[in-house]
C-alpha positions, 0 to 999 in steps of 0.5 A: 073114684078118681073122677069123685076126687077131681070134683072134690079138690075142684070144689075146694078151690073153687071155695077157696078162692070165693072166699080170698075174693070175698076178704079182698085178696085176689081181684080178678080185674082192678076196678078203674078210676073213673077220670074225665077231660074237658076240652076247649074246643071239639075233637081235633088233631089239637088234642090227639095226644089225649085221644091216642091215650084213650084209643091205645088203651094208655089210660086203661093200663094206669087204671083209669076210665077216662071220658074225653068230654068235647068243648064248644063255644058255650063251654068254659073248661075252668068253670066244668073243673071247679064246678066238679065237672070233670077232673082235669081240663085243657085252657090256655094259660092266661084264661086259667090265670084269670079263673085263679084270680078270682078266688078259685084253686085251679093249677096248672100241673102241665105245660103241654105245648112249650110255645104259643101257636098264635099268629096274624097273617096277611096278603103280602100286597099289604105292605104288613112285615111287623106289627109297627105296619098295623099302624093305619091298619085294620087288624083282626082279633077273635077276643074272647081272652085270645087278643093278649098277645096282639094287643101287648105287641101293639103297644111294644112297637109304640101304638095305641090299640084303643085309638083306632086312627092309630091302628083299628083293632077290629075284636070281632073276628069270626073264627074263620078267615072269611073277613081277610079273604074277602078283604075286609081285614088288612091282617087277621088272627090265625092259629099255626093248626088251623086259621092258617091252614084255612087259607091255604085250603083255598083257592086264590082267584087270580090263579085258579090254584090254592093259595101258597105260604109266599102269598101270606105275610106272617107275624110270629108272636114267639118272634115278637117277644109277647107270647103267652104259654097255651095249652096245659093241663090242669086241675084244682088244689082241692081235688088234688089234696084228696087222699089218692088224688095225686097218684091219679093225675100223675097216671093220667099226666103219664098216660097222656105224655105216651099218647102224645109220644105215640102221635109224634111217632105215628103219624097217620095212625095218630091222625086215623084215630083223631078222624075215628072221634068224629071231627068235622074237619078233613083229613088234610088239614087234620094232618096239617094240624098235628103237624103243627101242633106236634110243632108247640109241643116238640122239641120240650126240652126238660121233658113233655109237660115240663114248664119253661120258667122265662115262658111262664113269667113272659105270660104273667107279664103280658097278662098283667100288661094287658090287665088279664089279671091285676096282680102277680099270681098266688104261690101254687098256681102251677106244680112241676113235680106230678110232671116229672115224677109221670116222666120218671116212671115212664122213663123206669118202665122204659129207659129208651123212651124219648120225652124231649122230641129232640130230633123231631122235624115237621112234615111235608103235609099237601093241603086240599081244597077245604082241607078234604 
């Protein structure tokens, strides 16, 4: 009889419960978004905050299935997004600005890194301490919309990046440092997590040891004065006015920030993560690389993927300068408040959250011979 009972109630539940499933009022697990992330380049330490997020189930717990989508030479991130290729993508300002320019609705809608990582280094026999030394020189660039900052810091210190007996700007450089160890180049284009890092991985032939900081002489863009706002964040106005789409990009906004928070508090658990994605590099200069990249991001002193207003319109000038885009950029063409209302609920769901990075310090990192 009892057993008779137990069976009857059980089915009864069991009913029950189909039925609240079948009118939508119990989920036995939340169907996720589908998002996707295009990169600009391959998996590296340079986006370990998204591969974090993905890796430590962040995404996942805002409801979302992101797909990381790898960048290469052939792959414009602007063009994937408004062609609806994925939903968000990572670009350096200057190139998003040019896309909206011609008539598309891309925005930025977060200001990852808050300083610009580019530099041209040298060998410290060449006489090069500021760029007024380029004059006579033969000076490095990758072109492809990178030479912005170069360029505009040229003609600041009074010389003409188009007359090549003034200084030769050479805009072919290969995306290695081949052209100045061999000597083909006085000066030579280089990112603070990777071209410089090159260099130091090898070996310098007159001490059989690798090559030292002291060796280099390098020239700061942020220091010049020409500096361009780097990796952001962004999307299209048109995917944002779809009805929900604003919620999504503040949970992916705010699992992002926590990857990010996550890479900057550990370390070697961040860069394990970035080696588990496939990157051809070695495990030395990925640790280099998120060293320095942790470097462009912190300190953000009004919160992670907030913008720095004189940065934006320094970026705007130097764009304009150097005929990147024709005119000042349309209204919209960044947002602020996905941002801070991602930072909000991070902060609510955990008071003692640090988004500024404050306190952060670089690292001691020891390279190896070709970044092994």
């Amino acid at each position: 009889m009892f057993r008779h009972t137990r069976r009857l109630i059980g089915l009864v539940c069991l009913t029950t419960l189909m039925a609240l499933l079948a009118l939508g009022g119990v989920s036995a697990q939340e169907e996720l978004i589908p998002v996707r992330l295009q990169l600009q380049w391959v998996a590296q330490s340079q986006f370990a905050g998204y591969f974090a997020a993905l890796d430590q189930g962040f995404y996942e717990e805002e409801g979302l299935d992101v797909t990381i989508l790898e960048g290469a030479v052939e792959i414009v991130p602007q063009q994937v997004v408004v062609s609806g290729g994925a939903e968000f993508g990572i670009a350096w300002v200057p190139k998003v600005l040019d896309w909206r320019e011609e008539d598309t609705d891309l925005v930025n809608i977060a200001q990852v890194f808050q300083r610009s990582g580019t530099l041209e280094i040298s060998f410290v026999e060449t006489g090069i301490e500021s760029v007024e030394d380029f004059e006579g020189m033969t000076i490095g660039t990758w072109g492809f919309g990178n030479e912005h900052e170069l360029i505009a810091a040229i003609r600041a210190a009074g010389l003409d990046p188009d007359n090549p007996e003034e200084v030769d700007v050479f805009p072919n450089q290969p995306f290695d440092m081949s052209m100045l160890l061999n000597g083909d180049l006085d000066a030579a284009q280089a990112m603070t997590y990777n071209e410089y890092a090159q260099v130091l991985e090898q070996v310098n032939p007159e001490t059989g040891e690798l090559y030292q900081p002291e060796d280099l002489s390098v020239i700061d863009f942020n220091d010049v004065g020409t500096a361009m706002l780097q990796d952001h964040i962004f999307t299209t106005e048109s995917w944002l006015a779809e009805e929900g789409n604003e919620e999504v990009a503040i949970k992916f906004l705010k699992a992002s920030f926590k990857g990010w928070i996550f890479c900057r508090d550990n370390f070697d658990a961040c860069v394990d993560i970035v080696l588990d994605n496939g990157t051809t590099l070695g495990e030395s200069h990925q640790q280099w690389q998120l060293n320095e990249i942790n470097a462009l991001i912190w300190p953000s002193p009004d919160g992670i993927g907030m913008l720095d207003q004189a940065l934006w319109d320094q970026t705007v000038a130097v764009a304009i300068e150097g005929n990147v885009i024709a005119d000042e950029p349309t209204e919209g063409a960044y947002r602020t408040d996905l941002a801070q209302a991602a930072l909000e609920q991070l902060q609510e769901e955990n008071p003692d959250i640090d988004v500024t990075g404050e306190a952060w310090e670089r690292i001691e990192v020891e390279l190896r011979p070709g970044g092994e």
